[in-house]
Wavefront OBJ file of the C-alpha trace (Angstrom):
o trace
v -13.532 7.898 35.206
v -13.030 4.798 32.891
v -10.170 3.927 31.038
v -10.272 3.615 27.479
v -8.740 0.399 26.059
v -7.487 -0.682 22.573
v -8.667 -4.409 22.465
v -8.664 -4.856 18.688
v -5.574 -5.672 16.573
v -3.804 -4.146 13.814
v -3.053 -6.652 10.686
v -1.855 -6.742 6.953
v -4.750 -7.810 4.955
v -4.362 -8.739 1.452
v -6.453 -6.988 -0.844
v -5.784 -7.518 -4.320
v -2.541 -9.202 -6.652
v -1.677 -8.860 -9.949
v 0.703 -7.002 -12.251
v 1.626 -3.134 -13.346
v 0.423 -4.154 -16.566
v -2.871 -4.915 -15.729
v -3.716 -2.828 -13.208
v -5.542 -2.545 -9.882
v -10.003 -2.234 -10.188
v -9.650 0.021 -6.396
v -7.292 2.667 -8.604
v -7.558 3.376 -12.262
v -4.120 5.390 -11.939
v -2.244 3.609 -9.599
v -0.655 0.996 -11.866
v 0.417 3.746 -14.155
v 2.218 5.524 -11.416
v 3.990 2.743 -9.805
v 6.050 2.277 -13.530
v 6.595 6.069 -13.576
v 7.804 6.170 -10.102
v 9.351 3.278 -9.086
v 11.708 0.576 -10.465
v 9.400 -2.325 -9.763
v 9.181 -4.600 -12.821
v 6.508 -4.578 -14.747
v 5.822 -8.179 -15.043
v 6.497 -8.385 -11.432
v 3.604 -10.310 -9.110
v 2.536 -7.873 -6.972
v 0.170 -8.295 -3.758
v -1.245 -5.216 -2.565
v -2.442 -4.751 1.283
v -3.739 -2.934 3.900
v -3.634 -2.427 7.545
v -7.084 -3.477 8.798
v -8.678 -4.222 12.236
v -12.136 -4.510 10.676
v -13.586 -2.039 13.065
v -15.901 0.839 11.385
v -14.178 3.312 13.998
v -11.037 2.942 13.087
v -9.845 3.419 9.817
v -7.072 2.019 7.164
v -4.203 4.235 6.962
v -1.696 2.773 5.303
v -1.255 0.145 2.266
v 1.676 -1.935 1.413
v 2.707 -3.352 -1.928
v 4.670 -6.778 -2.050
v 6.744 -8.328 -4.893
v 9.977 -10.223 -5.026
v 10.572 -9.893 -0.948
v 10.333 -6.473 -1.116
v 7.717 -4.457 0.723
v 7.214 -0.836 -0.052
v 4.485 1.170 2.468
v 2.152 3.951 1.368
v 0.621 5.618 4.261
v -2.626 6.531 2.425
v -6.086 4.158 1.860
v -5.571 2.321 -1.484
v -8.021 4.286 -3.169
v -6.673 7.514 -1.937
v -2.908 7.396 -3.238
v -2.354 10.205 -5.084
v 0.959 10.488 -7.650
v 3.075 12.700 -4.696
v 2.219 10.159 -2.498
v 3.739 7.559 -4.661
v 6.851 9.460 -5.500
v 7.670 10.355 -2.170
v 7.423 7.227 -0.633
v 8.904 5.547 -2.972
v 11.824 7.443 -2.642
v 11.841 7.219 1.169
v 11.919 3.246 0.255
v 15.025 3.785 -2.036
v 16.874 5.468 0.645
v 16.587 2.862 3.042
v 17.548 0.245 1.035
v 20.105 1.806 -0.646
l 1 2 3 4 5 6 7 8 9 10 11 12 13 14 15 16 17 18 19 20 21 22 23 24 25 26 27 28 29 30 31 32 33 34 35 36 37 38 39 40 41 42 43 44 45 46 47 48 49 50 51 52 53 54 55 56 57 58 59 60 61 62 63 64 65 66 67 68 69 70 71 72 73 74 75 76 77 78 79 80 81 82 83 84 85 86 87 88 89 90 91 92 93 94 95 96 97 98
């Protein structure tokens, strides 16, 4: 019996930037729900990315948005966050940091 092995790597990947204010073209609501959500300023640059290993087989499963040093993790596909998903991990982020 063989042994399966995990020879690909896991890495950020940067997959958009911009601002709340003008939105993200992978999310129509996303934007909106980040300034209902969070405390992340609005005119803040934000860089949005997303664990890839560019292997068909093995999906993204988590995004991370960037601004100011600050790194707040979604564990959902870009285009898959949902408004829960947004509130509850963004107030997972707040404890910690608290």
């Amino acid at each position: 019996m063989g042994l399966i092995q995990n020879n690909h790597s896991h890495g950020w990947k940067s997959v958009a930037k911009g601002t709340l204010g003008g939105g993200f073209p992978f999310h129509s609501k996303l934007a909106t729900w980040l300034e209902e959500y969070t405390t992340i300023p609005k005119e803040a640059e934000l860089e949005i990315l997303e664990v890839s290993c560019g292997e068909v087989s093995c999906p993204t499963e988590e995004t991370m948005i960037v601004w100011n040093e600050n790194e707040f993790r979604i564990s959902r596909k870009k285009e898959n966050i949902s408004k829960m998903d947004v509130d509850l991990s963004w107030k997972r982020f707040a404890t910690k940091t608290v």
